[in-house]
FITIBA-718550 format. One record per residue: residue in three letters; residue number from 1; x, y, z of N, C-alpha, C in turn; chain. Coordinates in Angstrom, 1 decimal. Layout:
 gumi vexke    npx    npy    npz   capx   capy   capz    cpx    cpy    cpz torlum
  ala   NUM      X      Y      Z      X      Y      Z      X      Y      Z      A
...
***
This chain:
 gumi vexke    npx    npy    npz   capx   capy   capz    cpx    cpy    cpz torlum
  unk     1 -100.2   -8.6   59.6 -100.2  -10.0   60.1 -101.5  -10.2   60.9      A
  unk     2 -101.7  -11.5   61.5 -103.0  -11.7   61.8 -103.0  -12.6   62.1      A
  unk     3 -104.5  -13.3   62.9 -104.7  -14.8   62.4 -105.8  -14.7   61.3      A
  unk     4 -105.9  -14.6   60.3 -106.8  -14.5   59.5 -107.3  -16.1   59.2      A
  unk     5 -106.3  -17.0   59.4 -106.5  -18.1   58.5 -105.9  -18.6   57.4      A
  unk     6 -105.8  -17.5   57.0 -105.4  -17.6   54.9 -104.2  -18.0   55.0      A
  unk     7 -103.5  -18.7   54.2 -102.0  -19.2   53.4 -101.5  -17.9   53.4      A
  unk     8  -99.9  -18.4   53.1  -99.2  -17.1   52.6  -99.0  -17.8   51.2      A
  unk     9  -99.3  -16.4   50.4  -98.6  -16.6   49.6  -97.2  -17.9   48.9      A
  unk    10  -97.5  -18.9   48.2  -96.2  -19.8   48.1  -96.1  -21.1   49.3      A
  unk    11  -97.0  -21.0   49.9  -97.4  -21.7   51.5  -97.8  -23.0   50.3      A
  unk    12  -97.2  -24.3   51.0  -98.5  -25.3   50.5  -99.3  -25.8   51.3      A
  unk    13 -100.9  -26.3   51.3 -101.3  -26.8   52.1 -101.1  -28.2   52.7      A
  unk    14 -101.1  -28.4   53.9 -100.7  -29.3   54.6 -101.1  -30.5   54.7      A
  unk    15 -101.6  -31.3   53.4 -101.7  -32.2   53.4 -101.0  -32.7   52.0      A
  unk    16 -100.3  -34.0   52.6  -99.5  -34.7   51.5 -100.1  -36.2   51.6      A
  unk    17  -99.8  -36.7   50.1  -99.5  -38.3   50.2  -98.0  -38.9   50.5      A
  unk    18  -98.3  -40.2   51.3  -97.1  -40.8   51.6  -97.7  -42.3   51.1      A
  unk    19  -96.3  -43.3   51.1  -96.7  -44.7   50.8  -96.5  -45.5   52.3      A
  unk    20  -97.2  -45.8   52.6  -96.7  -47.3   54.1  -96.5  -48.9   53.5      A
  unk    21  -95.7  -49.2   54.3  -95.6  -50.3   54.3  -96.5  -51.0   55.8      A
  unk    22  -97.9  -51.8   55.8  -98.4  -52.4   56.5  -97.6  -53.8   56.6      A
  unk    23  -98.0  -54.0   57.8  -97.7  -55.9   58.3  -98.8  -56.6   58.4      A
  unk    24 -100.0  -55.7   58.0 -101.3  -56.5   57.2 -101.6  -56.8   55.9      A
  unk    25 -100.5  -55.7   55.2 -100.7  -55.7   54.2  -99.9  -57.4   53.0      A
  unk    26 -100.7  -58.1   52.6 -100.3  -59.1   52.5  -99.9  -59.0   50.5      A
  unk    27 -100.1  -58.0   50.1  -99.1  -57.9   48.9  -97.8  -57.8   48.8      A
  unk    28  -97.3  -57.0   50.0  -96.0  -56.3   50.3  -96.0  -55.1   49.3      A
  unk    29  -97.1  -54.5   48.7  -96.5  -52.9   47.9  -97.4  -52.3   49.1      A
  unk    30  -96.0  -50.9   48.5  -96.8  -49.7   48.9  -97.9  -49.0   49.3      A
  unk    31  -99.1  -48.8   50.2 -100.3  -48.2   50.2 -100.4  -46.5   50.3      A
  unk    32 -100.8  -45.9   49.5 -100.9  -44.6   49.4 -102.1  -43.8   50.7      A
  unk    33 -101.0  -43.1   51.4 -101.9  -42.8   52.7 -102.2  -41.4   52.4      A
  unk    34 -103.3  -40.4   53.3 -103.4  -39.1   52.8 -102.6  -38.7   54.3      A
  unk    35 -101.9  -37.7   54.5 -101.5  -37.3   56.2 -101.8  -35.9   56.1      A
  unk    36 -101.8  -35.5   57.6 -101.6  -33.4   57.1 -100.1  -33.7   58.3      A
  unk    37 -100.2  -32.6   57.6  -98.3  -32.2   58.3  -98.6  -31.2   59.3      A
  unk    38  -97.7  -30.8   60.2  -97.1  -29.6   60.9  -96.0  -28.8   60.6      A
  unk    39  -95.1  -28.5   61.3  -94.3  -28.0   61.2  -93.0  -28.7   60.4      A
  unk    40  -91.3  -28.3   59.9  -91.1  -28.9   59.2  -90.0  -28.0   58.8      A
  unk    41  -88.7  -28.4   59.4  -87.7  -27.7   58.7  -86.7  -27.4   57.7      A
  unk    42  -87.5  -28.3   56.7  -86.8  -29.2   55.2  -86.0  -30.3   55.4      A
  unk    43  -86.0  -31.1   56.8  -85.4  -32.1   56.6  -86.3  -33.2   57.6      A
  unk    44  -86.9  -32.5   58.5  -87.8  -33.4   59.4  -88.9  -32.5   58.9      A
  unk    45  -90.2  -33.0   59.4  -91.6  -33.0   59.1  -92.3  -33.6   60.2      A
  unk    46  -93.0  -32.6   60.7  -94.1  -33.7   61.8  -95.4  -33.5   61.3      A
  unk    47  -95.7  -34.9   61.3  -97.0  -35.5   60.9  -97.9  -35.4   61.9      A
  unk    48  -99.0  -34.6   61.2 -100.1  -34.0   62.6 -101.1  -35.5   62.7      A
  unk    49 -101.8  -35.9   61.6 -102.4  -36.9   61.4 -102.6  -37.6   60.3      A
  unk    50 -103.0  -38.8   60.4 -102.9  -40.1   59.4 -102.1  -41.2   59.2      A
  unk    51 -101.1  -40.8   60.7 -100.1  -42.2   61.0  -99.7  -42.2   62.0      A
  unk    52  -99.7  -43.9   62.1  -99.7  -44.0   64.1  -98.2  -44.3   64.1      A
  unk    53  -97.8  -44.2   65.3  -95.9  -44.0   65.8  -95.7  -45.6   65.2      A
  unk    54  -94.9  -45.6   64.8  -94.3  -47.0   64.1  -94.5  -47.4   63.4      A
  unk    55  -95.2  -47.1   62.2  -95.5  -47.1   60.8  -94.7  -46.9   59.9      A
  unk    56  -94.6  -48.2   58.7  -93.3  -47.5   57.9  -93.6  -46.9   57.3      A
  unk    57  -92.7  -46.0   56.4  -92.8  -45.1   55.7  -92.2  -45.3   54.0      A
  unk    58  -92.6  -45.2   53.2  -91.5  -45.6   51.9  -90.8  -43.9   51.9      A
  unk    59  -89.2  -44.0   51.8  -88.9  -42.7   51.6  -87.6  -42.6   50.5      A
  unk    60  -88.0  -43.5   49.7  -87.0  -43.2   48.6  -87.3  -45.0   47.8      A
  unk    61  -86.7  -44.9   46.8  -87.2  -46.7   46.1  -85.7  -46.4   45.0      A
  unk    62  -84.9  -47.6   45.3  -83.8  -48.5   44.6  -83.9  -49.2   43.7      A
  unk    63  -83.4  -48.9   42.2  -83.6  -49.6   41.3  -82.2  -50.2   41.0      A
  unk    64  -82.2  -50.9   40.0  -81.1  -51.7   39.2  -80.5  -50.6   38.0      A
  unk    65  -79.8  -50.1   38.5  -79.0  -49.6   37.1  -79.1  -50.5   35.6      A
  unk    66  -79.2  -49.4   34.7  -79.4  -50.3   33.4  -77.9  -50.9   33.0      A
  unk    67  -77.7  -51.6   32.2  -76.0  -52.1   32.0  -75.7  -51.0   31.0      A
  unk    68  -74.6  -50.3   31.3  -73.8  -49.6   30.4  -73.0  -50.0   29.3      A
  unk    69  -73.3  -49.3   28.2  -72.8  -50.0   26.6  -72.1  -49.0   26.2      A
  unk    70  -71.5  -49.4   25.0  -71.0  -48.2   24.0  -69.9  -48.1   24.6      A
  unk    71  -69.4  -46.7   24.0  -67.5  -46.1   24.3  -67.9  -45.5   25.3      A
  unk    72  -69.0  -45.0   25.8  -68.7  -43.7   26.7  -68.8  -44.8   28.2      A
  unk    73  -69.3  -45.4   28.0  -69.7  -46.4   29.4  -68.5  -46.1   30.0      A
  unk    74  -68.7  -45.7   31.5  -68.2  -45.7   32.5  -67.2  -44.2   32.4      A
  unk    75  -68.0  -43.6   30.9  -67.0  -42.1   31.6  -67.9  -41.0   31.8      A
  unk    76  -69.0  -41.6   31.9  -70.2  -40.0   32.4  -70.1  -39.3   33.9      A
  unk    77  -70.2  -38.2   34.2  -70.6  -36.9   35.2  -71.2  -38.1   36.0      A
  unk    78  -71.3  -38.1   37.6  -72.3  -38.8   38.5  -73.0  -37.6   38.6      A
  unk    79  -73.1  -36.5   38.1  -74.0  -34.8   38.0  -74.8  -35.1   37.0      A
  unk    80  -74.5  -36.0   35.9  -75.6  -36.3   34.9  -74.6  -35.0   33.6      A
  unk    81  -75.1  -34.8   32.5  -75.1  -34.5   31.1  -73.7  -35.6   30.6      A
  unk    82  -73.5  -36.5   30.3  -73.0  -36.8   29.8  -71.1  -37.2   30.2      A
  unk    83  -70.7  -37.3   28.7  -69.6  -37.5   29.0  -68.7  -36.2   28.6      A
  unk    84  -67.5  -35.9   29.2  -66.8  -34.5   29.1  -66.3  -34.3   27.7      A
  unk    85  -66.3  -34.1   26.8  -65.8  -33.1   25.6  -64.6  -32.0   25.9      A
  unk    86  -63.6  -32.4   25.1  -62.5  -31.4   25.2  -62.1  -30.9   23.6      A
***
């Protein structure tokens, strides 16, 4: 061990994109921000730099389900493959 500097192994580096929502932004979409991260325990994440405290964040996007047709409609897995076969 060390401080060498170097990554470990499987390590990613610390910088991600995120989308903001600005209250300048007068289109209302998404703006693609660059940040670097810190620490991060797979459910929180601190953001070292690239966003100021109260900034929104896009952290997931809601669509419309398509309308369901056919016989199987409404008997599929909410796990996804399909419908059960016996």
């Amino acid at each position: 061990s060390g401080g060498s500097g170097q990554r470990v192994r499987g390590e990613r580096p610390p910088i991600r994109t995120v989308h903001t929502l600005a209250s300048t932004n007068s289109t209302g979409k998404p703006v693609a921000r660059q940040i670097k991260i810190g620490i991060s325990d797979g459910v929180s994440t601190e953001v070292v730099e690239g966003l100021e405290e109260g900034e929104l964040v896009v952290v997931g996007l809601i669509s419309p389900e398509p309308p369901k047709t056919g016989a199987a409609a409404g008997q599929t897995s909410p796990l996804g493959g399909g419908a059960r076969r016996f």
